[in-house]
C-alpha positions as CSV (number, residue, x, y, z in Angstrom):
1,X,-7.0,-10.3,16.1
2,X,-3.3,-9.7,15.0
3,X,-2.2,-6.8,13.1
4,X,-2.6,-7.0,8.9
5,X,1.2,-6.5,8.1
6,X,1.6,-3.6,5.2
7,X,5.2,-3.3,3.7
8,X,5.3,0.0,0.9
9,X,8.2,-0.6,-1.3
10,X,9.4,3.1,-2.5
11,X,11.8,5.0,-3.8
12,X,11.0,8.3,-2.1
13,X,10.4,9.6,-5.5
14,X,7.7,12.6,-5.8
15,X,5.4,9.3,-7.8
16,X,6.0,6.9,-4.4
17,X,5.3,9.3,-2.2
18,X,1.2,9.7,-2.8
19,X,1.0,6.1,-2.7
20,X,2.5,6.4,0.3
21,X,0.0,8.6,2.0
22,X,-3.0,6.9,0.2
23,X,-1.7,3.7,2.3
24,X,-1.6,5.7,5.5
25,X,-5.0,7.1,4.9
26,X,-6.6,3.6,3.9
27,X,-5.0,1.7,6.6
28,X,-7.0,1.0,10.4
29,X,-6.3,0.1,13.6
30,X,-5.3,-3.4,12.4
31,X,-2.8,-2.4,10.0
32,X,0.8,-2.3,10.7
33,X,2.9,-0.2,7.6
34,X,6.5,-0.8,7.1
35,X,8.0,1.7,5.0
36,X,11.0,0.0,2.9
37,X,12.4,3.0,1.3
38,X,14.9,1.8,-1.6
39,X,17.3,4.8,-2.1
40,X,18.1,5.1,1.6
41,X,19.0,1.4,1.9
42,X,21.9,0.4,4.4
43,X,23.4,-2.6,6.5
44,X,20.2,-2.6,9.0
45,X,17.8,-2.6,6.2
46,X,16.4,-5.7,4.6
47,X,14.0,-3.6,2.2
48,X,16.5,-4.9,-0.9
49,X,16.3,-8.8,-0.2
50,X,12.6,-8.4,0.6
51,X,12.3,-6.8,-3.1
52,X,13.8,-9.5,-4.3
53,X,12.0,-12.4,-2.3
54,X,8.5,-10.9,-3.7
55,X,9.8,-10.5,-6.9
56,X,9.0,-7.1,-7.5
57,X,10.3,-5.3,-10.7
58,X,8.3,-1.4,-9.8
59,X,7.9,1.0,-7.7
60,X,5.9,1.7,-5.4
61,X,4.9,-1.4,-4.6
62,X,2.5,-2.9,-1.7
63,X,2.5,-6.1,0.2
64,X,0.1,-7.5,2.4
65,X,1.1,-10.0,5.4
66,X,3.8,-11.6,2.9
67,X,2.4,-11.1,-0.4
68,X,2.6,-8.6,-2.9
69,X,-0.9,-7.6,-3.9
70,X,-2.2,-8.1,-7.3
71,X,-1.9,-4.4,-8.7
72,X,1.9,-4.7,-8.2
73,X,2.5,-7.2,-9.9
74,X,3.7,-5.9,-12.8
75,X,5.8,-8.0,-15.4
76,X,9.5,-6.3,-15.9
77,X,10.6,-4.3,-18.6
78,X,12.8,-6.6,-21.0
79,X,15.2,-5.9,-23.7
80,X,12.7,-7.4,-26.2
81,X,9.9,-4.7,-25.1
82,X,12.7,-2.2,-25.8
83,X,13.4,-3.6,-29.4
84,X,9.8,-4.2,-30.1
85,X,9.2,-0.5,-28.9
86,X,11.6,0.8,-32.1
87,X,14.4,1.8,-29.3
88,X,17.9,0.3,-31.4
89,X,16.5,0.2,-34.5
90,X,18.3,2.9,-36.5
């Protein structure tokens, strides 16, 4: 049986973090966990273009052997949320 492939998107923000360890605590045996953490990104690291390749728009964020699961999946905040929220209207 090969390994269930977990990649946790954070930002190694105090509200990642427990998401984090609920992963770690969830996972088995068959689960391998990548950790791509954000805010420490450098030249080695392909946490940003996998980010972008799943589409993701929040943090934390979980995928599962290439595909980010369905709670993540969260719709980006637009300019037109912002207005419709009162923010600009003086």
């Amino acid at each position: 049986m090969s390994k269930r492939q977990i990649e946790i998107f954070t930002a190694g923000c105090p509200v990642c973090e427990p998401v984090v360890a609920l992963v770690k605590e969830t996972a088995c045996e068959n689960c391998e966990i990548t950790i791509h953490n954000l805010s420490e990104q450098n030249e080695n690291t392909n946490g940003i273009t996998k980010m972008i390749e799943y589409t993701i728009k929040r943090l934390p964020a979980i995928a599962v052997n290439g595909k980010l699961i369905d709670c993540c999946k969260n719709v980006e905040i637009t300019k037109d949320d912002l207005v419709n929220a009162g923010i600009g209207s003086c």
